[in-house]
C-alpha positions in Angstrom: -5.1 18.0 -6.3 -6.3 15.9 -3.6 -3.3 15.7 -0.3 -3.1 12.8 1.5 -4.0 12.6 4.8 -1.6 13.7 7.6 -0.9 11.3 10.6 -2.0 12.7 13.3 -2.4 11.5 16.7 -5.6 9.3 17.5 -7.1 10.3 20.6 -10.6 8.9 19.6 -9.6 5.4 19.2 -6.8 5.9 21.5 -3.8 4.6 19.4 -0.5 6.1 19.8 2.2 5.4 17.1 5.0 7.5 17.6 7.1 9.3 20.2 5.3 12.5 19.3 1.9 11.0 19.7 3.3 9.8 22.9 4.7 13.2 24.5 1.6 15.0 23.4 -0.8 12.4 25.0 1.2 12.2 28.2 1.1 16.4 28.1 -2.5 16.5 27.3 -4.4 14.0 29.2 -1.9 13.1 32.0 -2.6 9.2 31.7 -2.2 6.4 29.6 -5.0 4.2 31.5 -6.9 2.6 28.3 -4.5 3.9 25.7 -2.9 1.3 23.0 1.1 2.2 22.3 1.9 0.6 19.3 5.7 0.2 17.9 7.4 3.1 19.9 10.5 3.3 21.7 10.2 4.2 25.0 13.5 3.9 26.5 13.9 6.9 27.6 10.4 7.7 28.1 11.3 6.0 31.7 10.4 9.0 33.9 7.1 9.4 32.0 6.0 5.7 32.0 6.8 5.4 36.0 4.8 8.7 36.9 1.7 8.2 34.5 -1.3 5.9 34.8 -1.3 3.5 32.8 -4.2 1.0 34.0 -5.7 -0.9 31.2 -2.8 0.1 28.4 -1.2 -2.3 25.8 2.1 -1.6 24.7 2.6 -3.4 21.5 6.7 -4.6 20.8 7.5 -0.7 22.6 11.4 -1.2 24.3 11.7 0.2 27.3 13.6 -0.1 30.7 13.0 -3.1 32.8 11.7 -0.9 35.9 8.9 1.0 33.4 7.7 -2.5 32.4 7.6 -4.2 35.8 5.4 -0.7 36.9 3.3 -0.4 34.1 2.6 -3.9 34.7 1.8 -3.7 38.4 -0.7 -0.8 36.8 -2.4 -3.7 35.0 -1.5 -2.9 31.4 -0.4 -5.6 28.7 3.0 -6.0 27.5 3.8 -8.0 24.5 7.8 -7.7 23.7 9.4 -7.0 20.6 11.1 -9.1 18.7 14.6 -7.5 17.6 15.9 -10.5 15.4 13.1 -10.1 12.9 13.4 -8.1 9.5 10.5 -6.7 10.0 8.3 -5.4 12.9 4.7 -7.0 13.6 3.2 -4.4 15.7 4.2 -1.5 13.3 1.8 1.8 13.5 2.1 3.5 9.8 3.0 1.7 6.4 6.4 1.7 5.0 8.3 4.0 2.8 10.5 2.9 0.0 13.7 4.5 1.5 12.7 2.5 4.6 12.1 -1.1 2.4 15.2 -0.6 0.0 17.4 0.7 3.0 21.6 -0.6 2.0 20.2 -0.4 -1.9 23.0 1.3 -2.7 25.5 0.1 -0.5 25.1 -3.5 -0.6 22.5 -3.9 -3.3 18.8 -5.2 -3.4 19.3 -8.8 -1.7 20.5 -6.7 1.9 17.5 -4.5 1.5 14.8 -5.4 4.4 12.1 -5.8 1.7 14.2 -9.0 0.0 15.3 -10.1 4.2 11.7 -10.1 5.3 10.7 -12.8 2.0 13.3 -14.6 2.8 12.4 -14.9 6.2 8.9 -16.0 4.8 10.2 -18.5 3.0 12.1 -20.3 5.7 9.1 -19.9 7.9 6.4 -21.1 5.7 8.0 -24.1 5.7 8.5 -24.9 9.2 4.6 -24.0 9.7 5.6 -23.1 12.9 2.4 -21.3 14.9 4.4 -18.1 16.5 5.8 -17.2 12.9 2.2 -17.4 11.6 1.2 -15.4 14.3 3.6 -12.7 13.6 2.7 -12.6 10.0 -1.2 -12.0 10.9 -0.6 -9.4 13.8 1.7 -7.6 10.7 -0.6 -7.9 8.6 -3.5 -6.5 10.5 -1.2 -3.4 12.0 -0.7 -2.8 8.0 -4.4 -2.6 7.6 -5.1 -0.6 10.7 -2.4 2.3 9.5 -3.8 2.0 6.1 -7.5 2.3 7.0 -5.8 5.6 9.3 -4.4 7.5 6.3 -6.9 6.9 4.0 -9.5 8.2 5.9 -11.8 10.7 3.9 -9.7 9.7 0.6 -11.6 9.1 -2.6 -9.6 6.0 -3.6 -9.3 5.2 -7.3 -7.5 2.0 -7.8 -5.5 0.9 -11.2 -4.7 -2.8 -11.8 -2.1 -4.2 -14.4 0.6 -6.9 -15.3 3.7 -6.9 -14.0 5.6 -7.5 -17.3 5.0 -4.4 -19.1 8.2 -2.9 -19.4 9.9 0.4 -18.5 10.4 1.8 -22.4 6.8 0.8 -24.2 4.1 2.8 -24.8 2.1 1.1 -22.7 4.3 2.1 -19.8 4.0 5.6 -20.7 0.1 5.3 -21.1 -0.5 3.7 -17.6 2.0 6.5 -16.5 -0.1 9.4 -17.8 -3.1 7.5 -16.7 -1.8 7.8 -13.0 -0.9 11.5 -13.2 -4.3 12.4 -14.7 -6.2 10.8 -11.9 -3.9 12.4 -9.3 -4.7 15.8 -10.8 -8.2 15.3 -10.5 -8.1 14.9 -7.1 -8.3 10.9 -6.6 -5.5 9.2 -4.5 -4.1 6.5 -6.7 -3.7 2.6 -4.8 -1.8 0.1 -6.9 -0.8 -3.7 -6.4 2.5 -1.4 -5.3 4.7 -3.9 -7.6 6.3 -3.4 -11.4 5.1 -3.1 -14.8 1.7 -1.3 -14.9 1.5 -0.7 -10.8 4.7 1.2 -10.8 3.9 3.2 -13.8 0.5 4.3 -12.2 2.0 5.3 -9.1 5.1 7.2 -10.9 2.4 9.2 -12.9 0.9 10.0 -9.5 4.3 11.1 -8.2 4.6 13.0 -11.4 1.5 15.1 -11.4 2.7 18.1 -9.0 6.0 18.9 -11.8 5.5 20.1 -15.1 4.6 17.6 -18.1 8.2 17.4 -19.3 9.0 16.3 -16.0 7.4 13.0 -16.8 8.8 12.5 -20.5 12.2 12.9 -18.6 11.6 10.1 -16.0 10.2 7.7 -19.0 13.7 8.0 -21.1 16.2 7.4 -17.6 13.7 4.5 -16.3 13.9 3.0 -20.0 17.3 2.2 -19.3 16.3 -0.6 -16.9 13.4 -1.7 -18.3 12.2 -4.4 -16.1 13.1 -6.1 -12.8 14.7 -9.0 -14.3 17.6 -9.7 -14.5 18.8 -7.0 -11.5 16.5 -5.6 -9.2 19.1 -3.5 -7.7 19.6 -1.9 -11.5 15.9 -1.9 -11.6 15.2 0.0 -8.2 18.4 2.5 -8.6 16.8 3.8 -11.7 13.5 4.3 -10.0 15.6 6.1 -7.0 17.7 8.3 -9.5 14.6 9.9 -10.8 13.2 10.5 -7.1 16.6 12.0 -6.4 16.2 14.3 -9.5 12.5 15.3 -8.7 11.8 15.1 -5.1 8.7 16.3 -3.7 6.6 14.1 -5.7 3.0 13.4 -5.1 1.7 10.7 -3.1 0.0 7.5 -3.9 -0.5 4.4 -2.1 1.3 0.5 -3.3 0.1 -2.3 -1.8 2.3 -5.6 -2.4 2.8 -8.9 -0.9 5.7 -10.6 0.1 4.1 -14.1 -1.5 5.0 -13.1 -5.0 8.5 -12.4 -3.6 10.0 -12.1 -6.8 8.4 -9.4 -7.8 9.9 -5.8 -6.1 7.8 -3.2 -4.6 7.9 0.0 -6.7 9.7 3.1 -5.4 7.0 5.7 -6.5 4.3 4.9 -4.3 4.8 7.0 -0.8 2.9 5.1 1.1 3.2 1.2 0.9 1.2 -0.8 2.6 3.3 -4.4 2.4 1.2 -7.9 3.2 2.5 -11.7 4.0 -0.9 -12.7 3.0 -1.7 -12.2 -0.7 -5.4 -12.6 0.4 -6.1 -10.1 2.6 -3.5 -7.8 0.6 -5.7 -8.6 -2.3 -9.1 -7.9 -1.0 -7.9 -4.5 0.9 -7.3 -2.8 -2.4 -10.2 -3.4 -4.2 -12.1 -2.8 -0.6 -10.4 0.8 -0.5 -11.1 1.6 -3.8 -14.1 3.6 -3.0 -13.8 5.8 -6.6 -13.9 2.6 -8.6 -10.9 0.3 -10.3 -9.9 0.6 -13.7 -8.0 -2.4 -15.3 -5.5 -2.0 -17.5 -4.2 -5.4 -19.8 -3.2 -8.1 -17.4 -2.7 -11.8 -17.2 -4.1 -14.2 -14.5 -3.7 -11.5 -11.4 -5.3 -9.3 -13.5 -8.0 -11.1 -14.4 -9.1 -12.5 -10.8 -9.1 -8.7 -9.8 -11.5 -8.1 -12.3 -13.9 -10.8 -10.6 -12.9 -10.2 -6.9 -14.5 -6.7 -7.4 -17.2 -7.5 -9.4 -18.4 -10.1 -6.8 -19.0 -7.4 -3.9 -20.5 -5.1 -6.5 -23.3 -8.5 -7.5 -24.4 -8.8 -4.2 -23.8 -5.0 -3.0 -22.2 -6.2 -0.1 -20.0 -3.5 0.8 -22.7 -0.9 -0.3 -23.2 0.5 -3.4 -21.7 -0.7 -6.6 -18.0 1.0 -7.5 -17.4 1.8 -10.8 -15.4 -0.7 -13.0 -13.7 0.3 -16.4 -11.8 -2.0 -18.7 -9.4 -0.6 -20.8 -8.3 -2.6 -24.3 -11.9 -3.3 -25.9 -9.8 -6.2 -27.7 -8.0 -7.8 -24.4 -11.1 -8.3 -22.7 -12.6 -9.3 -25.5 -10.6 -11.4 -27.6 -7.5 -12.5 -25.9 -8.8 -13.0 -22.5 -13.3 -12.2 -22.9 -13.7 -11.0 -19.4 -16.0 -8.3 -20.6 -19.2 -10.4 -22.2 -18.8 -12.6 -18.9 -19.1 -9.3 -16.8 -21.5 -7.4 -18.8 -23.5 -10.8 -18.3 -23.4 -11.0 -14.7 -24.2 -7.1 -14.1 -27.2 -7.5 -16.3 -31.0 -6.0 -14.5 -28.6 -5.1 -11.6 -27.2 -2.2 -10.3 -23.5 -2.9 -11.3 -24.7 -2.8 -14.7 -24.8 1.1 -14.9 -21.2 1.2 -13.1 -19.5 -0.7 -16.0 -17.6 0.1 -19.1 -15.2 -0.9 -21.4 -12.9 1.7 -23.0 -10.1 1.2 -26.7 -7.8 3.4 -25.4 -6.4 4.6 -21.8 -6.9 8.0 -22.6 -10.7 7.3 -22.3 -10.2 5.5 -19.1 -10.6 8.8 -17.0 -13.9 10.1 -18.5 -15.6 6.7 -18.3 -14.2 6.6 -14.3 -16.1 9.9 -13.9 -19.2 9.1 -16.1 -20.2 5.7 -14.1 -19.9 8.0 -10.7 -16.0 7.7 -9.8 
């Protein structure tokens, strides 16, 4: 079973991104001069920061005292402030965890959590168009790219797509579930859209796979009795939380949601969740990292332009070689929504045509994944 990369500190592209980093780079290599500190408290790093060079550093929304900054200034190195009053911070160095996004759950329910503050926040914003909330949302954005492009480094990436209304309870739940385990037991590190129905099940299969199978049956029957996110999200998460609490020590997979569909929760499975603003450049990043290929499960519209935002880099090669792409539910893409003759079509007397295939059942997803090169 593949582990996901540690975080370690980043001495070739001379990021630091925690107070550990920090200490060990000060230890180390006695300066800061060309370092970038991103995210880290530094108040009472004051000694260190007034007897170290730090010519040429950024420090990126780090608190400190007002003597270190007026120093490390006079050094030459940038300061940019943080911004305390937001529910979220822009400059942040690794992705979020679900304790961290659905902090107060249980206390004061979902709407108090920091995942629901920050979309409200958005909302308000978006309106006003105002240019330094959009430029908080970008720098966010691209720090959440930059710590996801860090721990994924040497990962083979398999990514599973799928609605969010398939409910806690069905079969098909349990399918995408065993789906996400299998593919975590062969090695692959499972990336999801990070939000409910067929994402969450994907990544709680994948936080399944180091227990035993019975483990999983379990989880099923307590999640079934909150099946979907609607009407209470705070029912809906503390179900998810419950069986966390009851098998810790899961295995890690990666979510990556957007605040634009606001609505719809990020799932608690996934360890590492790599949360956008922009649905655009959340949506391209996970097909980009899929480097093992993308399976799609049934979906609606979402679904559906996933199915074409991949298949467009793998036309014209443009991020290299074609990733394999399996469909799963012959009569989905077929009949309901005909994806698959479209697809086939455009991959004809090219190279995506050998890295495609359409599958009946889930169960055949995995083989097919491995067959086209996955």
């Amino acid at each position: 079973m593949q582990t996901m990369p540690a975080h370690a500190a980043h001495h070739n592209d001379r990021e630091i991104e925690t107070l550990e980093e920090f200490d060990a780079t000060v230890a180390a290599r006695g300066t800061l001069a060309g370092y970038r500190v991103q995210a880290v408290d530094l108040t009472d790093r004051t000694r260190e920061l007034l007897t170290t060079d730090t010519t040429g550093a950024v420090f990126l929304g780090c608190p400190m005292r007002e003597n270190a900054a007026a120093k490390i200034r006079t050094d030459g190195a940038m300061v940019l402030p943080p911004f305390p009053d937001l529910p979220f911070d822009p400059y942040r160095g690794l992705l979020y965890t679900p304790d961290e996004l659905f902090s107060s759950l249980s206390e004061r329910g979902y709407e108090a959590t920091p995942d629901a503050r920050a979309y409200a926040w958005l909302q308000r914003t978006k309106a006003n168009r105002d240019v330094l909330s959009s430029m908080l949302r970008a720098i966010h954005d691209d720090s959440v790219s930059d710590a996801l492009d860090e721990l994924l480094t040497g990962a083979r990436v398999v990514g599973v797509m799928g609605g969010h209304a398939m409910a806690r309870g069905t079969r098909g739940y349990a399918d995408a579930a065993r789906l996400g385990r299998e593919l975590a037991r062969a090695g692959l590190t499972v990336a999801t859209g990070g939000g409910p129905g067929a994402m969450e099940a994907a990544n709680l299969g994948a936080y399944a796979a180091p227990h035993e199978d019975g483990m999983l049956t379990e989880a099923l029957e307590l999640l079934a009795k909150a099946p979907g996110f609607s009407p209470s999200i705070t029912d809906w998460a503390t179900a998810a939380f419950e069986v966390r609490a009851r098998w810790p020590r899961g295995g890690a997979s990666i979510g990556i949601p957007t605040w634009f569909y606001g609505h719809e929760p990020p799932n608690p499975f996934a360890a590492h969740i790599a949360k956008y603003f922009a649905n655009a450049t959340r949506e391209d990043g996970l097909l980009a990292r899929s480097n093992a290929g993308v399976i799609f499960l049934p979906g609606a519209a979402g679904t559906l332009q996933e199915v074409f935002d991949n298949a467009t880099p793998n036309y014209y090669e443009s991020r290299g070689e074609p990733t394999p792409m399996v469909l799963v539910d012959r009569e989905h893409w077929t009949q309901r929504l005909p994806a698959w003759p479209l697809l086939r079509a455009l991959a004809r007397d090219r190279s995506m045509e050998t890295r495609i295939a359409l599958v009946d059942r889930i169960e055949e997803a995995p083989e097919a994944l491995k067959r086209l090169g996955g």
